[in-house]
N, C-alpha and C positions, 0 to 999 in steps of 0.2 A: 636508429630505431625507426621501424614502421610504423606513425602515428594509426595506422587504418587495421594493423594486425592485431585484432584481440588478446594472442598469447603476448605478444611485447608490449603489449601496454597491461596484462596483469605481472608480468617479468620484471616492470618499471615498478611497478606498485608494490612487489614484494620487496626490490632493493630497495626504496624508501621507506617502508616499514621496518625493514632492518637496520638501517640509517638514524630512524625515530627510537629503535629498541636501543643501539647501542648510545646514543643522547641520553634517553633517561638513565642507563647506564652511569653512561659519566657524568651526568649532575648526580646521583646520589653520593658516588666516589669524592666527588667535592666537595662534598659538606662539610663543613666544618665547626666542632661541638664543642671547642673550648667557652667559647662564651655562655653558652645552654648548660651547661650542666656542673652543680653544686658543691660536687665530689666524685673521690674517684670511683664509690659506686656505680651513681648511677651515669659515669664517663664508660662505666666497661658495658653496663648493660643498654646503653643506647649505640656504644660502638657494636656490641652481638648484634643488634638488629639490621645496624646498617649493612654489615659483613653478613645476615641474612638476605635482605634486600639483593644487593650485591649480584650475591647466587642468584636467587631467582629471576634477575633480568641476563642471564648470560644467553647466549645467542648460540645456541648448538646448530651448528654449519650443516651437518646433515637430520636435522631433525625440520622439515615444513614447520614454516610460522604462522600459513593458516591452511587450510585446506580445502576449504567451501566459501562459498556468496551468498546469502538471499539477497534478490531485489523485491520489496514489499512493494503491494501495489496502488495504495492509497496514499497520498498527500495530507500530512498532517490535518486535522479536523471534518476530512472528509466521513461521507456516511459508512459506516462497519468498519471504519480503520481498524488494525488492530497494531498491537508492537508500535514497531517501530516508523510507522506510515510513511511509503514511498521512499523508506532511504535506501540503500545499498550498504551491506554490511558484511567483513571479512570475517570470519570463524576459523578462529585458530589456538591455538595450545593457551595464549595468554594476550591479556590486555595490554595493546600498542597504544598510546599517541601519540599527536606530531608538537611542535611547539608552541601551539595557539590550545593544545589538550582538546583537539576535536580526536574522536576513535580511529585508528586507520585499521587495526586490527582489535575485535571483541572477543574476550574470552569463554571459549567453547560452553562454560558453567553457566553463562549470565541466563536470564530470561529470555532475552532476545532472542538470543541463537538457538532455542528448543526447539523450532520450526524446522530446523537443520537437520532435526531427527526425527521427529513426528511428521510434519506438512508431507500431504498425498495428493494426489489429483480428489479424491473423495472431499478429503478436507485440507484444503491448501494452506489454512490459517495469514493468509491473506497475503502468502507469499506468491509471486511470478512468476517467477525464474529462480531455481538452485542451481547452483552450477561447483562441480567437483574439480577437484586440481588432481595431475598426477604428477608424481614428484620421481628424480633417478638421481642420487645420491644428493640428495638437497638439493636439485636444479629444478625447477618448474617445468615440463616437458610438454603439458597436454592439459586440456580443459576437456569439461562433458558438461552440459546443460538441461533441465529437466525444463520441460513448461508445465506447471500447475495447472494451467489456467483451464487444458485441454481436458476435459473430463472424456469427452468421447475415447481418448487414445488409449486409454488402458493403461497399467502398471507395467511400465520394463523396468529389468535388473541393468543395474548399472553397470557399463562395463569397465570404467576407472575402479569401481571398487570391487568389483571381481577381481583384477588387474591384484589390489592393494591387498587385496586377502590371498592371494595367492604367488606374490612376490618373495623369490625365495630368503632365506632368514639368516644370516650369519651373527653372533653375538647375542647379549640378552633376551629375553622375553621385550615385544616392541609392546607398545599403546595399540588399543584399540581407537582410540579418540574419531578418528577421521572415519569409520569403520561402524560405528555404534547402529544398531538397528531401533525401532521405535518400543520393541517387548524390554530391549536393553535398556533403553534410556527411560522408561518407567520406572524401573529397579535404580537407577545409578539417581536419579532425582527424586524418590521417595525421603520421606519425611524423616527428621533427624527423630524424632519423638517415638516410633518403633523399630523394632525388630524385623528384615525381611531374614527369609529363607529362599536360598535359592537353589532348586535343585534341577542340573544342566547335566547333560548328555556331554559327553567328549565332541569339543571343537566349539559348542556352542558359546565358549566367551564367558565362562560366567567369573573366572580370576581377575579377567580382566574389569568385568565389570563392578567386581566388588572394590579392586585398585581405586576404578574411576569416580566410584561413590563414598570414599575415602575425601580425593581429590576434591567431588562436588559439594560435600558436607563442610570440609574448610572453608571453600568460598564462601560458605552460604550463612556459614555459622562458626567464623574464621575465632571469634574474640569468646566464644562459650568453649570453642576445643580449646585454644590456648591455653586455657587453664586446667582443663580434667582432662587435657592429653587421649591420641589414637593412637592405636596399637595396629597390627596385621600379623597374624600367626598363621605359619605357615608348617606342615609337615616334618621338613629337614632344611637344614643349611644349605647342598644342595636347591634345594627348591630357593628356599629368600636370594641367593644368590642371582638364581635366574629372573628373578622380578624385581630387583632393587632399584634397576633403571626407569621401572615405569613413571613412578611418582615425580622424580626431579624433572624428567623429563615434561610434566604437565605444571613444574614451577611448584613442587611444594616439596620439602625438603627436613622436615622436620617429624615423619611421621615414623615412631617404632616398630623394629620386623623383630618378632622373636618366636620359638618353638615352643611349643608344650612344657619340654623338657628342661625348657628355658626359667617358662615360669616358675616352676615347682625347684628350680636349683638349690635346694635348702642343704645338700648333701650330694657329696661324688657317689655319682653310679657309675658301678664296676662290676655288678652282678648279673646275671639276667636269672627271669621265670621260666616255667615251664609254661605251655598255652593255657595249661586247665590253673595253672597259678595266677597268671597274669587276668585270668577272666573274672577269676573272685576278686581277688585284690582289686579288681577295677569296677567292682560289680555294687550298684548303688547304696547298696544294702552296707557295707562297709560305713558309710555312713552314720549309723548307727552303733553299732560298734565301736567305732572313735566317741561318738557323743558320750556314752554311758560310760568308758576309760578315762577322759577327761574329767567328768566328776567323780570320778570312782575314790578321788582323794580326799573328798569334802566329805568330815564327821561333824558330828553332833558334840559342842561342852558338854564338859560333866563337873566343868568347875567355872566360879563366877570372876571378873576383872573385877580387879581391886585398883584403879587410879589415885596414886598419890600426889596432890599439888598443896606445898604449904604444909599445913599444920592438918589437913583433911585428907581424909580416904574416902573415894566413891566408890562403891558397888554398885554392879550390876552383875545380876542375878543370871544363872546359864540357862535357865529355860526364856529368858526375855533372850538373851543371845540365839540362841535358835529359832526363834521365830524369825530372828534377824536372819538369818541363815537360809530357812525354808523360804523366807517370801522371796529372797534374792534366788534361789533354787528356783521355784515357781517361774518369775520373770524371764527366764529361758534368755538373761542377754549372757554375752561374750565372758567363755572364765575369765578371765584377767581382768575385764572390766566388774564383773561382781566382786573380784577380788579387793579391785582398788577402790569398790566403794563402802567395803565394809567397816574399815577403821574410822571413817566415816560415820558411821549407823552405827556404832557403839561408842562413839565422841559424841554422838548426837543427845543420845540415851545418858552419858555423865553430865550433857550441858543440861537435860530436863531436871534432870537432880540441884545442880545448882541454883538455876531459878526456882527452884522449890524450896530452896533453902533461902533465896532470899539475896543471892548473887546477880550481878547482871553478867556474864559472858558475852564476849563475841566472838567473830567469824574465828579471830588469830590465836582464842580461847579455847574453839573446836579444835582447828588444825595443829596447835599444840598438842593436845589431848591423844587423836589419832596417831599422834609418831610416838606416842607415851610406850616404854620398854615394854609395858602390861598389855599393853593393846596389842602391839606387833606380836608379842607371843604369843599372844589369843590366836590372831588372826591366823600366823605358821603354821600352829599345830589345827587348825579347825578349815584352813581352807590354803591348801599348800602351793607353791608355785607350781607349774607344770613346765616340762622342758620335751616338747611334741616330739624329737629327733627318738630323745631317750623314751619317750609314749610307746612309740609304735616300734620300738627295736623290742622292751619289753611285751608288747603284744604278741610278734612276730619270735619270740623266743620263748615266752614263758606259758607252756599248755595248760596251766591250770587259770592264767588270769586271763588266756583268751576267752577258754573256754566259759569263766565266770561275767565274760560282757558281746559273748557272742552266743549265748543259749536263746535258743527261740530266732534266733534270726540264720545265721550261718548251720547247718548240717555238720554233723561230727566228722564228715570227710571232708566237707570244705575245711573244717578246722586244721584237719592234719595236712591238706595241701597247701594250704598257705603258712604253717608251721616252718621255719628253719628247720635241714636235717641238720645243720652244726652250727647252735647260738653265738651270736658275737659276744666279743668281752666288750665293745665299747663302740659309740657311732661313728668315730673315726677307722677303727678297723673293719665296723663291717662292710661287707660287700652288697652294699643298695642296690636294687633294681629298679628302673624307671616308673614302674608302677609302685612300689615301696616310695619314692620322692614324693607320687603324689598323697598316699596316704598322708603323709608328713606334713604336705600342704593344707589338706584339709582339716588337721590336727590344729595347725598353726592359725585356720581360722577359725578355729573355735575358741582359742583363747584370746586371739587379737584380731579385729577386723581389719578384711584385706582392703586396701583403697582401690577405690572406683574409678578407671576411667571415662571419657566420655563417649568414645566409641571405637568398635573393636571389631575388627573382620577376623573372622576365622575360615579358613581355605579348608578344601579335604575335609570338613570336619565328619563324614561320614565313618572315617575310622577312629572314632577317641569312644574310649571308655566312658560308662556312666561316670563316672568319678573325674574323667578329664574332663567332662561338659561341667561339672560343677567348680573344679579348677577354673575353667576358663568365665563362667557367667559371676563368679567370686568378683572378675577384673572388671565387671561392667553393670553392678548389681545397680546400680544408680544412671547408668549410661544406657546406650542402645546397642546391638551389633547387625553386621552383614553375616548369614554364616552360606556357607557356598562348600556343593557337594553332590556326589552326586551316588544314591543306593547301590547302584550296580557294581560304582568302584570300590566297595569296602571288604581292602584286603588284611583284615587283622581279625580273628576268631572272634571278637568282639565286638564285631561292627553293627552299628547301631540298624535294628531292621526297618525304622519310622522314624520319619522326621520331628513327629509327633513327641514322641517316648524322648526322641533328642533333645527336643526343646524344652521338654519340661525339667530334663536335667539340669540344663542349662540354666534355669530358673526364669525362660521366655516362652511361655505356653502358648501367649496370643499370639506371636510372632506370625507374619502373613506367610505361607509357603508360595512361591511364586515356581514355574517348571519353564524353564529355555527348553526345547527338544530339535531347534531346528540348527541344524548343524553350519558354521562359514569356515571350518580349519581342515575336518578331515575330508577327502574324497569322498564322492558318491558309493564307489566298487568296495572302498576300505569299514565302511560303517556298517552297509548294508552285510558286509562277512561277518565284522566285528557283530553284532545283533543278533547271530543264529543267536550266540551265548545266553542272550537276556532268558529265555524261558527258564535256561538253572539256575542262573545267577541272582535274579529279580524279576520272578515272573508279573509282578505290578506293575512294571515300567512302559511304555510305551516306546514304541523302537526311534529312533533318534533318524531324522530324516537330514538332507544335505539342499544346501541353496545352489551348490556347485555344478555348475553343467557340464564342468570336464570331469568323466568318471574316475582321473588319475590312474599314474601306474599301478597295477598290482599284478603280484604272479603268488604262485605257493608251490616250491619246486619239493619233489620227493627224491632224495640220492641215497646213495648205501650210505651205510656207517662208515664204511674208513674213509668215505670221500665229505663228512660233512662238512669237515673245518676246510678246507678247499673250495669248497660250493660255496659256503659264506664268505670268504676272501675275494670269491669271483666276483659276488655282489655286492658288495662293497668296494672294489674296484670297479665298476657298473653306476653305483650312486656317486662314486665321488667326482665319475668324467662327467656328472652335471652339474648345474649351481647349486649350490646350497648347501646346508648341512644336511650331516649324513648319523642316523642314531646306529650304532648296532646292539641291540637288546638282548638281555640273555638269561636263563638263570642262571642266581647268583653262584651256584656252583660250576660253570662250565665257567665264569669270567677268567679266571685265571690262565685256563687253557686259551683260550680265544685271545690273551693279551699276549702269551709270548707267540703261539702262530702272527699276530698283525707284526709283534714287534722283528720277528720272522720273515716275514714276508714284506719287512721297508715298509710300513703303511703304519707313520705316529698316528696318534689315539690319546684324546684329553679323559679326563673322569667328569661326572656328571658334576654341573655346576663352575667347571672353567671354560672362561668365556671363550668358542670360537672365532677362529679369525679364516681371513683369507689361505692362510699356511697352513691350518689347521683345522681340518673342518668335520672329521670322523670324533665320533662320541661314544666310547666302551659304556654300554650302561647295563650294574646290574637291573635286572628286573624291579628287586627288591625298591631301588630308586627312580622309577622309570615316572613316576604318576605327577601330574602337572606341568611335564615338560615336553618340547615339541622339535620335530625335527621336519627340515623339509622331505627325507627320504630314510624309509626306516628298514633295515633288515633284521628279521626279528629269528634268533637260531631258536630252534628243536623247542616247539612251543609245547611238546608232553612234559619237557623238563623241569618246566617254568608252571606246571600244575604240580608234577610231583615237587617241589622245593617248598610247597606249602605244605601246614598242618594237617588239612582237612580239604578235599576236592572242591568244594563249594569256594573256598578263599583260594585255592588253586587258579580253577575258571572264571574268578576274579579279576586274578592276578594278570591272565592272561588278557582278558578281556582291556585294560589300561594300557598291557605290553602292544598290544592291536591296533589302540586308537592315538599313537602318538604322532602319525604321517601327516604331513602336511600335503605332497604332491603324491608319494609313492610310497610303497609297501611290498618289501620281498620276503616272503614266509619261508624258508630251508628249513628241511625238517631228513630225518634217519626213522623214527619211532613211527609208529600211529598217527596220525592225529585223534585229537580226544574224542569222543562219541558224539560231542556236544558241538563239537563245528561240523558235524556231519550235513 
């Protein structure tokens, strides 16, 4: 090794940090807890931790261990020190150290390392020198060095991280970690205590940044999650697939991915809606609805408890039990919970009788009383169990009890669209639709409260239902969330038009709205296309601008009709003689024809969500699943198709608009039809 060559002595540095990672490694591995622990409880649950532990110091050969330096410029006690004064400090995925436990590598989340993201020549935060790595398949290849110190020089773009942002992609969705801009790392280091909103333009990072602020909320407030658990809800399986990698990858390993569809699983769905079915059904107002069917079972006595203990009868009289009834009615808490506290409040009511008589009762005096044959049957017929599955199959089937808890809210034609044209005999027979589950769900938290986690990312949330944001703010009504999204992609009839109206569904009104607009994924040539769209689609938006100096591939070829499927096969044979992955995008009705032509023409093809490889690097994607995933080179077929396979033009030009901005390097548009009026 060249002691005098900068690269081989950070080359050096990263082999002994890796050296130091796999040490800590195997002294955890060697613990040994037969002595420490009491039983075989708590031998399994400190053996989990350690076998978590474990995980998290594994040493992923092609994943950089750090990726950046500061050198701070101040020596310890000196004047304006700040951080870390004068030291040198490596910024990487996770915390290294050596055997004496001095740092060799600092975790990207600490304090320290924010300068890494923020420090400008304007405000250097009393850093140096930055200095970036660039990595080729886990090898350290290249340095780049920023001098802070230089205010005169001006701001230049990095060209290692140009490089990074534009390195083509085979296999999962990667980290942005190395990557993060200073608007980014405001959002991913915001306060566990609110709610952000983040609403990002395609390319702009914002999955990724909600990933990362997942990641940094652990660090920062590792022992509060542990206990009230994070969540990340993603659109489709699909999707969680393609981002599963990010988190372990940043050493945390224990954070939950589930769908919408997920939460609400109270019932197999096997049905589907019509658009104008699925808007009501999803439509907040629903809400109410349920509330007043959920009570709708709770009458009034008309006859009084008679409790027999001993040689005595207690009465209590039915207009004192209704009031018991009313005030628990009034208190607006959870049926089941008013349920369970009424035998309660009428054991309460026999034990005031007793001390009036001259008895002393206690607690076990009550709580007998309450399971008393008399009481339970009071309680049955006056305030009844409710069973949410069979609620809403009842609502959903029967036009006169809809009608009797949906007047004044729902219109007699919302009535009869969300009405079954052929009632089920039972909730196992019928045929649920995903917006029918969540009815269900909100049903089920009105008689039991849903638990809380402590922080919850929602992706895409710009296409969920009023009723899915109250699904989803159910999981966090005590916690905080990331929600990340963006107007212009909402491609479901019922996509939310304000983040505003979203958030209060959600039940996070204050929620800060924060806007990414500037683009580091997609091409310059591909955004600025993609953008005519915004004036139909979101005329509010601001058009999404690009950091990228290379304008990228892009072409928009027009061919007859019988030659389309041919013209696509040529360009994709075009994308694939380059590195990278290759999407072919399509509407969802032309997938099929487009798979036996590829499979036709020798050219395999994965489905959306399995992970490419070297061997494999073409991606059949319907449209329908096109939205949060990214390809280095995108051929997008007959984009009139991909408007007509929607409902309505507006979620058409949607549709299309997310089918547009999936390129990473390039973009080949083949088309037979028109193009829409609105890419004109």
């Amino acid at each position: 090794m060249n002691a005098n060559d900068p690269l081989e002595r950070e080359r050096a540095h990263l082999a002994s940090s890796r050296a130091a990672l796999r040490a800590m490694r195997a002294d955890v591995e060697a613990l040994d807890i037969k002595d420490v622990t009491a039983n075989w409880v708590n031998a399994a649950v400190l053996q989990r931790q350690i076998d978590e532990r474990i995980a998290a110091l594994a040493d992923l050969a092609h994943t950089p261990l750090f990726f950046g330096r500061l050198d701070y410029l101040h020596a310890p006690g000196a004047e304006k020190a700040e951080g870390a004064e004068g030291e040198r400090f490596y910024i990487g995925r996770r915390h290294v150290h050596d055997a004496d436990g001095d740092p060799m590598v600092i975790d990207w989340r600490a304090p320290v390392s924010q300068p890494f993201y923020r420090a400008s020549k304007k405000d250097p935060m009393d850093v140096g020198t930055r200095r970036r790595f660039g990595y080729t398949g886990g090898e350290l290849t290249a340095y780049e060095d920023e001098d802070l110190t230089d205010a005169a020089g001006g701001e230049q773009a990095s060209r290692l991280l140009q490089t990074e942002i534009e390195r083509p992609r085979v296999g999962p969705m990667r980290d942005i970690v190395a990557t993060i801009q200073p608007e980014q790392d405001e959002i991913v280091r915001a306060g566990i205590g609110g709610t952000v909103c983040v609403q990002g333009a395609p390319g702009t990072g914002k999955t990724a940044v909600g990933l990362h602020r997942v990641a940094y909320l652990l660090y920062a407030h590792r022992e509060r999650l542990a206990r009230t658990g994070t969540l990340v809800i993603g659109p489709n399986r699909s999707f969680l697939r393609y981002i599963e990698q990010v988190l372990p990858a940043l050493g945390e390993l224990n954070v939950a991915q589930a769908t919408v569809d997920d939460l609400v699983g109270h019932v197999e769905v096997r049905g589907t809606d019509t658009a104008e079915a699925a808007r009501v059904k999803g439509d907040a107002r629903m809400a109410e609805v349920l509330r007043r069917a959920v009570r709708s079972g709770v009458t009034m006595p008309v006859e009084p408890v008679v409790v027999v203990r001993g040689s005595r009868r207690w009465r209590v009289p039915a207009y004192e039990i209704e009031e018991i009834v009313r005030e628990l009615l009034d208190r607006d808490i959870r049926y089941g919970a008013a349920r369970d506290a009424l035998p309660q409040r009428i054991a309460h009511a026999v034990l005031v009788r007793m001390e009036e008589a001259g008895e002393a009762p206690d607690d076990r005096v009550q709580d007998a009383v309450a399971r008393n044959a008399a009481v339970k049957a009071a309680v049955k017929a006056v305030w009844p169990a409710v069973d949410p599955a069979k609620l809403v199959l009842r609502l959903l089937s029967d036009a006169e009890f809809l009608a009797e808890h949906a007047a004044g809210v729902l219109t007699e034609d919302e009535q009869r669209t969300v009405l079954w044209a052929r009632p089920a005999r039972s909730v196992r027979s019928a045929k649920w639709s995903a917006a029918d589950a969540v009815l269900i769900d909100e049903a089920t938290d009105l008689v039991a409260r849903t638990p809380s986690l402590g922080h919850v990312v929602l992706d895409e949330a710009q296409d969920l239902s009023p009723m899915q944001y109250r699904a989803v703010g159910r999981r966090c009504t005590t916690g905080s969330a990331t929600i990340l999204g963006d107007l212009a992609q909402g491609t479901t009839p019922w996509a939310t038009s304000s983040w505003a109206e979203a958030l209060t569904h959600l039940g996070k009104p204050e929620a800060a709205v924060e806007e990414l607009t500037q683009g580091f994924r997609v091409p310059r040539e591909v955004i600025a296309y993609a953008s005519r769209l915004l004036p139909a689609i979101a005329p509010g938006l601001a058009a999404a601008t690009s950091m990228r100096e290379s304008p990228g591939d892009f072409a928009v070829r027009a061919v007859a009709l019988d030659g389309l499927d041919d013209a696509v096969l040529a360009a994709c044979r075009e994308a694939l003689a380059r590195e990278g992955s290759v999407g072919l995008i399509a509407a969802d009705a032309r997938v099929e024809v487009l798979g036996e032509a590829l499979a036709g023409a020798g050219l395999p093809y994965l489905a959306p969500g399995e992970e490419t490889t070297e061997a494999a690097r073409l991606t059949l994607v319907p449209a329908s699943l096109a939205k949060g995933l990214e390809y280095d080179y995108v051929v997008l077929d007959e984009p009139a198709a991909v408007v007509a396979g929607e409902p309505d033009e507006r979620t058409g030009l949607r549709r299309l608009y997310v089918a547009l901005t999936r390129a990473v390097s390039g973009l080949t548009v083949v088309h037979a039809e028109p193009l829409p009026g609105a890419l004109g």
